[in-house]
C-alpha angles and dihedrals in degrees: 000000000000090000093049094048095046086199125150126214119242130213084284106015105085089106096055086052104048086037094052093055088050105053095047098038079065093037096055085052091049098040099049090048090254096111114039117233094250094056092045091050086046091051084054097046079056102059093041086055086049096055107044074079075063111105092166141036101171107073137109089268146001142242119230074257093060091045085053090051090051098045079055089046101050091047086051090051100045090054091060094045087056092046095048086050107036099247103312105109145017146136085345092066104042086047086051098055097049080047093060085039104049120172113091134347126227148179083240107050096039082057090049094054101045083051098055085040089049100037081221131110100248096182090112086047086054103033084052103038102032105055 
């Protein structure tokens, strides 16, 4: 995954990047059937489990905690990017977007860009779930 996304942390984006890899490395498995969707859902439970051990999110870089917790934290905001756009977008966007970009990865500019794909002010979301 890291290959394919070509991204670089900056001072504070470690977390978008592992948890990135992550995410995608268990939604390829769920969404080409060779994963269940139980298993999928449990994999999840798991990491979610594994970062509540996660203080902190912003840092140079992250424990496998702290990729847990981000994993936690993408799927949470995919969720209100689907929701503030009924259905129509969501992570894959935002990850395609970094991805176009390249260069370096933020808290900042992965707010910034879940905010253009939503349409809705996500600074609450972020100051709450990346610590």
């Amino acid at each position: 995954m890291h290959t394919t996304l070509r991204l670089q942390p900056g001072s504070d984006g470690d977390w978008a990047i592992e948890g990135l890899a992550e995410y995608y490395s268990l939604e390829i498995l769920g969404r080409s059937g060779t994963m269940s969707r139980e298993r999928l859902l449990h994999a999840y439970e798991m990491l979610a489990a594994r970062g509540a051990e996660a203080v902190h999110l912003r840092s140079k870089s992250v424990s496998g905690a702290g990729t847990a917790r981000a994993v936690t934290v993408l799927r949470a905001l995919d969720q209100r990017i689907r929701d503030a756009t009924d259905q129509t977008r969501g992570i894959d966007d935002v990850a395609r977007l970094l991805v176009r970009e390249g260069g370096t990865v933020t808290t900042t500019r992965v707010q910034e860009l879940a905010q253009q794909v939503s349409g809705q002010d996500l600074s609450g979301f972020f100051s709450s779930e990346v610590p």
